[in-house]
C-alpha positions as CSV (number, residue, x, y, z in Angstrom):
1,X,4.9,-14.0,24.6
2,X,3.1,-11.4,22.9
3,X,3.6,-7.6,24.1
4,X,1.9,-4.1,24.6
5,X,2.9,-1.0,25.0
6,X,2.2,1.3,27.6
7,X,2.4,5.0,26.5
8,X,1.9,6.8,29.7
9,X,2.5,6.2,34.1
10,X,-1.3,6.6,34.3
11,X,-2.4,5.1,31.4
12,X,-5.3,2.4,32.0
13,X,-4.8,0.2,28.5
14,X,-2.0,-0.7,26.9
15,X,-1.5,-1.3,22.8
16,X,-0.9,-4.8,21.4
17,X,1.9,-4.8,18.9
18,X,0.5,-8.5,17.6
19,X,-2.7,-10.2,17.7
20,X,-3.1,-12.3,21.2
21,X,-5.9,-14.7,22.1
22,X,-7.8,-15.8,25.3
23,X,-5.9,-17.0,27.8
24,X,-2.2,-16.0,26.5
25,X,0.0,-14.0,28.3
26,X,0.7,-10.0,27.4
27,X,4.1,-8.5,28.9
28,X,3.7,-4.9,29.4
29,X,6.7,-3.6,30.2
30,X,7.9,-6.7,32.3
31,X,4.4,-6.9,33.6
32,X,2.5,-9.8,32.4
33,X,-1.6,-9.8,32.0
34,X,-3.4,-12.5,30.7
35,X,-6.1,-12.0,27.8
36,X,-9.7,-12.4,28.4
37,X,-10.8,-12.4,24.6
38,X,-9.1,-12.7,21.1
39,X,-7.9,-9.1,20.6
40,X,-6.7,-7.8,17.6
41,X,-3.1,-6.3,16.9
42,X,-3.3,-2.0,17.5
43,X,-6.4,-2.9,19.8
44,X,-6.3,-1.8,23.8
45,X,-6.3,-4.3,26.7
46,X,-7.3,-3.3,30.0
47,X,-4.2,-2.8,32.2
48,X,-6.5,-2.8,35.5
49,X,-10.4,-3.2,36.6
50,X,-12.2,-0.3,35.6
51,X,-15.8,0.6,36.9
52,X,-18.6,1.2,34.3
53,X,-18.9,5.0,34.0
54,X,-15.0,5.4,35.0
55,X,-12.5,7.2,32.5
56,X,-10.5,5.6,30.6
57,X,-6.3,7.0,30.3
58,X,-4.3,6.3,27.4
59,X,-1.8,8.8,26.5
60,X,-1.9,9.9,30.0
61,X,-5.1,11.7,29.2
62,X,-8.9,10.7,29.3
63,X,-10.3,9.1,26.2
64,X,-13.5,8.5,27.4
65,X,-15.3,6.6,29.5
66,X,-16.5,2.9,30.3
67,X,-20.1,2.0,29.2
68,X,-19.9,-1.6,31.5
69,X,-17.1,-3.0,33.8
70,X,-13.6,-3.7,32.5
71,X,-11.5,-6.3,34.2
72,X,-8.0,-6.4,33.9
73,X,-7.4,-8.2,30.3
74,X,-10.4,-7.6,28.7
75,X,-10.0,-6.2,24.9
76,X,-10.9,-2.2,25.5
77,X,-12.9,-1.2,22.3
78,X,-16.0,-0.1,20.9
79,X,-18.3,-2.1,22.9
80,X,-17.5,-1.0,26.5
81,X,-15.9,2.6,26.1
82,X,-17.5,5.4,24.3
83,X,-16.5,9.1,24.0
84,X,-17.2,11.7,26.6
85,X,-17.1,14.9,24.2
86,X,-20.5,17.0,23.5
87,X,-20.4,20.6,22.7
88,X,-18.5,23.7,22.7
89,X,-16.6,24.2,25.5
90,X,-15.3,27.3,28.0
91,X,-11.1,27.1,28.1
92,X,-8.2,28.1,29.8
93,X,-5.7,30.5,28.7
94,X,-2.5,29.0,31.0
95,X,-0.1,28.9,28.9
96,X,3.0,26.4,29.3
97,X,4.8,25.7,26.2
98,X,7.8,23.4,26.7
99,X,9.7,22.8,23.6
100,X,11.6,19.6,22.9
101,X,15.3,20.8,23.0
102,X,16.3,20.2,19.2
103,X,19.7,21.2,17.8
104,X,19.1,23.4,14.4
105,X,21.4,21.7,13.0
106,X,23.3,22.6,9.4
107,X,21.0,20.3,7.0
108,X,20.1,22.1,3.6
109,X,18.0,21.1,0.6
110,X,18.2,22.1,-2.6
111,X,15.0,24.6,-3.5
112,X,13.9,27.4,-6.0
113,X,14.5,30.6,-4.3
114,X,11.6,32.5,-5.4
115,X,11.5,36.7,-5.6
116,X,9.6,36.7,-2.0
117,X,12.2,34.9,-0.3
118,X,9.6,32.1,-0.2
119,X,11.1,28.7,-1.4
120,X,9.7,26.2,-3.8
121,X,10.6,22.3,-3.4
122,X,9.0,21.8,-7.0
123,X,9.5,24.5,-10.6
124,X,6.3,23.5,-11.7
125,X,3.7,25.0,-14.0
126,X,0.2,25.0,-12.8
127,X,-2.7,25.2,-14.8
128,X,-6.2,26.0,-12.3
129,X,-9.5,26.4,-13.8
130,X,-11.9,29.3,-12.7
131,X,-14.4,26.6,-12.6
132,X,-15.5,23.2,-13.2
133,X,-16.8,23.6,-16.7
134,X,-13.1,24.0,-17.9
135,X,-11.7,21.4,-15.7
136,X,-11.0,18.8,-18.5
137,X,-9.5,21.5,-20.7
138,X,-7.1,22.3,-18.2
139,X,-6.2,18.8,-17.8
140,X,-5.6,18.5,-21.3
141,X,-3.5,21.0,-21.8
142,X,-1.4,20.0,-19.0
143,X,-0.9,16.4,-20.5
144,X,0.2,17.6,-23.9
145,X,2.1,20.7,-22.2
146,X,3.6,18.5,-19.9
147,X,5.3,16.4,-22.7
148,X,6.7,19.5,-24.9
149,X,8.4,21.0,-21.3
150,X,9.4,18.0,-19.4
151,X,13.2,19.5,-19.9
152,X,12.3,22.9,-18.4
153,X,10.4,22.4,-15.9
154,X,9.1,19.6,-13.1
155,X,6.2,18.9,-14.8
156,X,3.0,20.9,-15.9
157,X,-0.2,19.8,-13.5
158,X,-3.8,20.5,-14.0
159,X,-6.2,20.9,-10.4
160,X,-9.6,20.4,-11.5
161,X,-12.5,21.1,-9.2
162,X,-16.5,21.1,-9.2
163,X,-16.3,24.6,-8.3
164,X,-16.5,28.3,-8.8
165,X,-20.5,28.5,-10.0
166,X,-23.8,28.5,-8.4
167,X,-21.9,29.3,-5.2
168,X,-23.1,32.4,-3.5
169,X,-21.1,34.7,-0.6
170,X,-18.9,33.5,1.6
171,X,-18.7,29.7,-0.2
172,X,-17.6,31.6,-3.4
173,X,-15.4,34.0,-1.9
174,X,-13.4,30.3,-0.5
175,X,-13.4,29.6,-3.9
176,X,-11.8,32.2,-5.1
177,X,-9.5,32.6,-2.0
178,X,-8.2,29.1,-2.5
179,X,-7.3,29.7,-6.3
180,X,-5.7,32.9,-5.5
181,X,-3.4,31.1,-2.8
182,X,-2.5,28.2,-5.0
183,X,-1.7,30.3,-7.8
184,X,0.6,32.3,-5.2
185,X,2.7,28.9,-4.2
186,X,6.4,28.6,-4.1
187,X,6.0,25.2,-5.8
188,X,4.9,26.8,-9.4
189,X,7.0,29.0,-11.4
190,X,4.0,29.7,-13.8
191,X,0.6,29.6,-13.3
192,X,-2.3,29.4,-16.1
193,X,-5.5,30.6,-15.1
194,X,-8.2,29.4,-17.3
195,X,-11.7,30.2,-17.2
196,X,-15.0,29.6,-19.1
197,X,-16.2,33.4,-19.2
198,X,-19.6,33.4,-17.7
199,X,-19.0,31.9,-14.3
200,X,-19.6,33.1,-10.8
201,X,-15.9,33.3,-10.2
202,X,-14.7,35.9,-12.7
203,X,-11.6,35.7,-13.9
204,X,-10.8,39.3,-13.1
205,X,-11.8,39.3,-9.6
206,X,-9.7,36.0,-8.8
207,X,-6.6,38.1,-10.0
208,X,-7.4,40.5,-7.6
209,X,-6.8,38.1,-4.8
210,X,-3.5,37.0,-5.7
211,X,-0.6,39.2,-4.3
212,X,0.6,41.8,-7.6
213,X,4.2,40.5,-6.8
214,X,2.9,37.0,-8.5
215,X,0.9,38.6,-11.0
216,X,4.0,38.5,-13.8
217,X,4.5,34.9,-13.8
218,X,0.5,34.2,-14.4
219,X,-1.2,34.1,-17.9
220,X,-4.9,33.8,-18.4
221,X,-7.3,32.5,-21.2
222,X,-10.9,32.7,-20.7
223,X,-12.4,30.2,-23.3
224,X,-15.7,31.5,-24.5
225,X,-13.6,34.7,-25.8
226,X,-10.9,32.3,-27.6
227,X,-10.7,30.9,-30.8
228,X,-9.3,27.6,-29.7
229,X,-8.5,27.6,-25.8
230,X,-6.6,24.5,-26.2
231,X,-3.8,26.2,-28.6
232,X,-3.6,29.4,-26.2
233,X,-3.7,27.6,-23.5
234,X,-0.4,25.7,-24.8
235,X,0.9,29.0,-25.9
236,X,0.3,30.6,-22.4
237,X,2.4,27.5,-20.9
238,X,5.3,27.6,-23.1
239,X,5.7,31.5,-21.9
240,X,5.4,30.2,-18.7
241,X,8.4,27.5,-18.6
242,X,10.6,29.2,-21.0
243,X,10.5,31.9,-17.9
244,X,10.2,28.8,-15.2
245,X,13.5,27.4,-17.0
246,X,15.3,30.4,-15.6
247,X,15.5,29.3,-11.7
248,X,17.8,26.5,-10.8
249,X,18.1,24.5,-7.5
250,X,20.3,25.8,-4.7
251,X,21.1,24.9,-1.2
252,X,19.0,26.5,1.4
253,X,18.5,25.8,5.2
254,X,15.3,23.9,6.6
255,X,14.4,27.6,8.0
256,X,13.0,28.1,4.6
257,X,10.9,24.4,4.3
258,X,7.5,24.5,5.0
259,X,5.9,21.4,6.4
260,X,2.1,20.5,6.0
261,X,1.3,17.8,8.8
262,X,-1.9,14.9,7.8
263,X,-2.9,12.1,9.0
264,X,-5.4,9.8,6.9
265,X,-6.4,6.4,7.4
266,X,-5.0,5.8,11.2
267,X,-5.1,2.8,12.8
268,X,-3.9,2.0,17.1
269,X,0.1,2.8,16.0
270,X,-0.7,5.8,14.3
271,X,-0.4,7.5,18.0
272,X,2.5,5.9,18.7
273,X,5.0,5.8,15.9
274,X,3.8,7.8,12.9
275,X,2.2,10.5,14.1
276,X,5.0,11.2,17.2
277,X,7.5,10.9,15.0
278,X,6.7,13.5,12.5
279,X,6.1,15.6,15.4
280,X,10.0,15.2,16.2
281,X,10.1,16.6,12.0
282,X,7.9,19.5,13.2
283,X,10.2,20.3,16.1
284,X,13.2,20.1,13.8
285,X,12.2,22.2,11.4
286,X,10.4,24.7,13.5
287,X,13.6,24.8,16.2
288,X,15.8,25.6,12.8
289,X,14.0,28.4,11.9
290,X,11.3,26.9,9.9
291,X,7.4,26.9,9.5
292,X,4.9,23.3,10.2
293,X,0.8,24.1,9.6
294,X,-1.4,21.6,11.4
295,X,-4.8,21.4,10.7
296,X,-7.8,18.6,10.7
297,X,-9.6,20.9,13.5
298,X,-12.4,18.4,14.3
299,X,-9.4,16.0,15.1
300,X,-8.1,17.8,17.6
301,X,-11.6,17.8,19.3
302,X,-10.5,16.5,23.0
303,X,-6.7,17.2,22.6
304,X,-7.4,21.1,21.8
305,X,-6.1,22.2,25.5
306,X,-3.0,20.5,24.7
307,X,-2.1,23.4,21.9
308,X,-3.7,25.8,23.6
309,X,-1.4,25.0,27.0
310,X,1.8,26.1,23.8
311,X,0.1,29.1,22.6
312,X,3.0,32.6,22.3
313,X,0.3,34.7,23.7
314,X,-3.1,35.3,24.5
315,X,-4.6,36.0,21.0
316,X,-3.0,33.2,19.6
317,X,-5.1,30.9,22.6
318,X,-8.0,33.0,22.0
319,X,-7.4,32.3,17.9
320,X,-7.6,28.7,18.6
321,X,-10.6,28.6,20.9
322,X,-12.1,30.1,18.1
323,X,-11.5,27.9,15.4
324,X,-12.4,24.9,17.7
325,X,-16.2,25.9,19.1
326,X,-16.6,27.1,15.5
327,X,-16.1,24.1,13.9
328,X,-18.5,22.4,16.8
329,X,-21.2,24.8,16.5
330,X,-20.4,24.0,12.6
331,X,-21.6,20.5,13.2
332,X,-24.1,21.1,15.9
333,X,-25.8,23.6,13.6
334,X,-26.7,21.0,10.9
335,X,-27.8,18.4,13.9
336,X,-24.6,16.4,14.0
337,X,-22.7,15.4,17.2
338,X,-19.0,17.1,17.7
339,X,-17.5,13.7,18.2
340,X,-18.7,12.0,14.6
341,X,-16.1,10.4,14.3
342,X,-13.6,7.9,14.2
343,X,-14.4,6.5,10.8
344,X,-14.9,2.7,10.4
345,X,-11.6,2.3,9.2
346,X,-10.3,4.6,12.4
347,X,-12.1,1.6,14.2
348,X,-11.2,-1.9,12.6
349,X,-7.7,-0.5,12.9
350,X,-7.9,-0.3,16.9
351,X,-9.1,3.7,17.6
352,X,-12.0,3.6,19.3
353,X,-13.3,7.8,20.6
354,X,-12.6,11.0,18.9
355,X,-10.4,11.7,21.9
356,X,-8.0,8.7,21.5
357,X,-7.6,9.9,17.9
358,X,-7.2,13.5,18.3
359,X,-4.8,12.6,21.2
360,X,-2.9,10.4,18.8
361,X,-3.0,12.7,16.2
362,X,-2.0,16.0,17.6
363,X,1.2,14.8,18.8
364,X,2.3,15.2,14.4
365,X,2.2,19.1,15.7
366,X,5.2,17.9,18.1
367,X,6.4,20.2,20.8
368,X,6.8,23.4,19.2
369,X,5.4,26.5,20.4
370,X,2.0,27.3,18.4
371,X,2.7,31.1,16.9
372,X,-0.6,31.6,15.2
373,X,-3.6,30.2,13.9
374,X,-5.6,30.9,10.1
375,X,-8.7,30.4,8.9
376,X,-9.8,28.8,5.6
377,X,-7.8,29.9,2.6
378,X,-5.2,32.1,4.8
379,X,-1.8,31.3,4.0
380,X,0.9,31.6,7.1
381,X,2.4,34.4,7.8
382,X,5.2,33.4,10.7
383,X,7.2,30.9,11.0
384,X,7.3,28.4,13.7
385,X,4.3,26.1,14.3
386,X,0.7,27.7,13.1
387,X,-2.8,25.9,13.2
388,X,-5.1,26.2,10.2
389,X,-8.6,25.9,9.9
390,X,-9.9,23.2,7.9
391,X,-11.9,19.6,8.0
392,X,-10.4,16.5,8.5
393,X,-11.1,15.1,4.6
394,X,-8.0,14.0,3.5
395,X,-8.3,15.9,0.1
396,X,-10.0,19.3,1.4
397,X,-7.2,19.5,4.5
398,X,-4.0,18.6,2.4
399,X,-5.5,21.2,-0.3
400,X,-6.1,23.6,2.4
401,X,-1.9,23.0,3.8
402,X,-0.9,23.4,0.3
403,X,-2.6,26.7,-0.4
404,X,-1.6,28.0,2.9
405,X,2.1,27.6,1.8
406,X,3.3,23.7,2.9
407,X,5.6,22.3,0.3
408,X,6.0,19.3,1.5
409,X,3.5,17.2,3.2
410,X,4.0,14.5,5.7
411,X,0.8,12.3,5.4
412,X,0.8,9.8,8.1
413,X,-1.3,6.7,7.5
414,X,-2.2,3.0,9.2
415,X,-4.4,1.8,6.6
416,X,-3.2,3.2,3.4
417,X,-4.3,5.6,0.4
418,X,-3.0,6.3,-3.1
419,X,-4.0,9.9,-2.9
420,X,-1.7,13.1,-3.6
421,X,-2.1,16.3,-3.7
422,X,-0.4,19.5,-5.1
423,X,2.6,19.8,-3.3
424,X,4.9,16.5,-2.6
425,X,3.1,14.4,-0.2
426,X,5.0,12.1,1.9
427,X,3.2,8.8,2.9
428,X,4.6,7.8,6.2
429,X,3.4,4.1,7.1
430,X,2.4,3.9,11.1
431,X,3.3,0.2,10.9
432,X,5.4,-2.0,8.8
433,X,2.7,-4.7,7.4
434,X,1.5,-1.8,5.6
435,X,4.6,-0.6,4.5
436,X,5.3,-3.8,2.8
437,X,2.2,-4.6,1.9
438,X,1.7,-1.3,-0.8
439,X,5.4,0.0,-1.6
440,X,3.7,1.9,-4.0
441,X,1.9,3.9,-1.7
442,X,4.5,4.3,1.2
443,X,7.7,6.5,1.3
444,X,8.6,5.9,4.6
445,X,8.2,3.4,7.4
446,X,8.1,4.5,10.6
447,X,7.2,0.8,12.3
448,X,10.7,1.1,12.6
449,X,10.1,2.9,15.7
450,X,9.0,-0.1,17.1
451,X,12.3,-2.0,16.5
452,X,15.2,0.8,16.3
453,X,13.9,3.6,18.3
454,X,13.1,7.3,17.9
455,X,16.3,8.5,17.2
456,X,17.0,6.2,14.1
457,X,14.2,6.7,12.7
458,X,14.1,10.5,12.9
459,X,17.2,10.8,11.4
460,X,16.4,8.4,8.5
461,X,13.0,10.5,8.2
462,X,15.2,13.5,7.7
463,X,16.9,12.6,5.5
464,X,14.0,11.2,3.3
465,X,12.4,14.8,3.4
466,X,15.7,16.7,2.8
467,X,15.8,14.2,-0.8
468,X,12.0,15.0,-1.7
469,X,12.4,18.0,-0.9
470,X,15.5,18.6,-3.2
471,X,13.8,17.1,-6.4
472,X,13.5,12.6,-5.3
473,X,10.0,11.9,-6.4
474,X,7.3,10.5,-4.0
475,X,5.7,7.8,-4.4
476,X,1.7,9.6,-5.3
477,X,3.7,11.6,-8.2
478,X,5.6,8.5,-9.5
479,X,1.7,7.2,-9.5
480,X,0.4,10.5,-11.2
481,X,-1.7,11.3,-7.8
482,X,-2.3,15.1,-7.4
483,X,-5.8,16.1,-6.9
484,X,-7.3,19.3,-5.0
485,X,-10.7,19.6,-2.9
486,X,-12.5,22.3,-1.6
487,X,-14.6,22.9,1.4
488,X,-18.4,23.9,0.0
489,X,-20.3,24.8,3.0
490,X,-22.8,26.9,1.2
491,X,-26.0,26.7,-0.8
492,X,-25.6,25.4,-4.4
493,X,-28.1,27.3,-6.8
């Protein structure tokens, strides 16, 4: 008999965990329905009758509402439900966080204590390029950089971008504010700044935005004023990881990891194992002292109350409402509806509204109390469980977790992508067809949910972070993946 799952008491649909066609027979929890129409597996069947106009529960929350009658069996989907989001909204400020009890535990991981306290999972040297124009030297100095060091340090990455000319105010000053961040992470113990010389983004005044703590273990080369960039570029780096060399590996606590939460890709189990269960790594890490940053704003769109209801205080709340009407004035303002979205892949893969993924996906953010909220470019301040500003783009919001200090990133996924990004970025299958299907791609499988459980499964995810995070490779850097994006929201001269 094939089965569903039924997430929630009030839930109206329940998720199939294999294909089913008419007429066969769906247990749900000991209750049986009967299929009206060939549904796909991760697709929604209608648990009861449900009147056209009605809302629809899953999660034990609304996810929109029904466009014509739905009787009991009938696949739930794109052609009879439709989202019920529209503009900005007025909120709440009643706050009721209730943390999942978590034991802190005595886990460590080996890191790179850095100066600040802060602690690196990588020694890497990073080479950033003021601007696009110098975006291939960089990564050419990197490759041959990279094989002259690999026995000082964990490798010698370039992070080219379009960037950093022909951008005017605020979209320059992002720029610039991104570059500075990255070039302040715990994950390099050198960075090389190289720029072309007569670029918007000056050199000069990107050093001014990194903190002067960091400012020793950066070099610079500006090529128009250089001989040959190339060899001082390769000069700069050896300085760099004969100085990187010097730090070594030592055990520290997870109060000192910092964990980036991402979904990409999400299909109908990404809500129910993937994404839940790297909540439970949020809540660990946070309960032992630690830091998780969610972001993907416009994917929280219709689950936003839900953070809001954990908020430490009023400012914190009011920090959030913030972010969230801005980023749907953001779209309204260039004539686009707040609930664009889920993408097509989103949809073959069973997610039908905006609100059944944001519900889905703001459950990586797991119970924790949310103790503050940054904008573009900001990198956290507290620890415990802060939202940051950005898109939902894989590349621009994992960028954006990186420079605001994650190093690690859980990247939860139903479809699958090769992509990696600065820090190590673990790809955390929601089901395990996928998992098998691209071992190449996947670090983790959390179908396993489905088949041992919760617990299980977040102990052998902890102990897969604790490894990358002391020095086991993923499998995007095994495949060479590490790319940056930024968010351009201005004019382009």
């Amino acid at each position: 008999m094939t089965t569903a799952l039924k997430i929630h008491s009030n839930d109206h649909v329940a998720t199939l965990l294999e294909a089913v066609a008419a007429g066969e027979t769906v247990d749900i929890g000991g209750t049986a329905i009967v299929a009206r129409a060939d549904i796909p597996k991760g697709h929604k069947i209608a648990l009861a009758d449900i009147e056209a106009g009605a809302e629809v529960r899953k999660f034990g929350f609304p996810i929109g509402c029904a466009t014509a009658p739905i009787v009991a069996g009938d696949h739930v989907h794109s052609h009879n439900l439709a989202t019920g989001l529209s503009g900005t909204l007025d909120y709440r400020y009643d706050p009721h966080p209730e943390p999942r009890a978590v034991a802190p535990g005595a886990r460590t991981f080996l890191g790179y204590v850095r100066p600040d306290g802060r602690v690196g999972t990588r020694n890497e040297i990073w080479i950033l390029p003021t601007v696009g124009c110098v975006g291939r030297t960089a990564e050419r100095i990197a490759a041959e950089a990279g094989r002259r060091h690999a026995d000082q340090v964990d490798g010698v990455h370039a992070f080219a971008h379009p960037y950093g000319c022909s951008q005017l105010g605020d979209d320059l000053g992002a720029t610039r504010r991104m570059l500075a961040a990255l070039a302040a992470h715990p994950n390099a113990g050198g960075v090389l700044l190289i720029g072309l010389g007569c670029e918007s983004n000056q050199l000069a005044r990107l050093l001014e935005e990194v903190p002067e703590s960091y400012r020793a273990r950066i070099r610079t080369v500006i090529a128009q004023n250089s001989a040959d960039e190339f060899e001082d570029g390769l000069a700069a780096v050896a300085e760099l990881a004969a100085e990187a060399a010097r730090t070594k590996r030592e055990p520290v606590g997870l109060d000192r990891l910092v964990l980036g939460v991402k979904c990409g890709g999400s299909d109908g189990f990404s809500g129910l194992t993937a994404n839940p269960l790297v909540g439970r790594m949020s809540d660990v890490v946070t309960a032992a002292g630690g830091s998780a940053i969610v972001t993907e704003i416009p994917e929280i769109f219709g689950a936003e109350q839900m953070l809001m209801d954990r908020a430490e205080s009023r400012a914190v709340f009011e920090g959030v409402v913030g972010v969230v009407n801005d980023f749907k004035t953001y779209f309204l303002s260039h004539g686009e509806p707040v609930s664009e979205n889920p993408s097509p892949g989103n949809v073959a893969g069973g997610i039908t509204t905006l609100e059944e993924k944001s519900l889905g996906a703001v459950q990586k953010a797991g119970h924790a109390t949310l103790t503050d909220v940054k904008r573009y470019g900001e990198r956290i301040e507290r620890t415990g469980l802060t939202l940051l500003e950005a898109p939902g783009n894989d590349a621009v919001s994992s960028t954006a977790l990186a420079a605001a200090g994650a190093t690690v990133i859980l990247f939860t996924t139903g479809r699958g992508t090769p992509l990696g990004f600065p820090v190590p970025t673990v790809k955390i299958a929601s089901n395990s067809d996928l998992a098998n299907r691209k071992p190449g791609w996947i670090d983790f499988d959390a179908g396993q949910v489905l088949t041992e459980g919760f617990e299980a499964a977040e102990e052998a995810l902890i102990d897969r972070i604790v490894a990358i995070a002391s020095g086991a490779e993923t499998a995007a850097e095994r495949n060479g993946e590490r790319e940056i994006a930024f968010w351009k929201r201005g004019v382009t001269l």
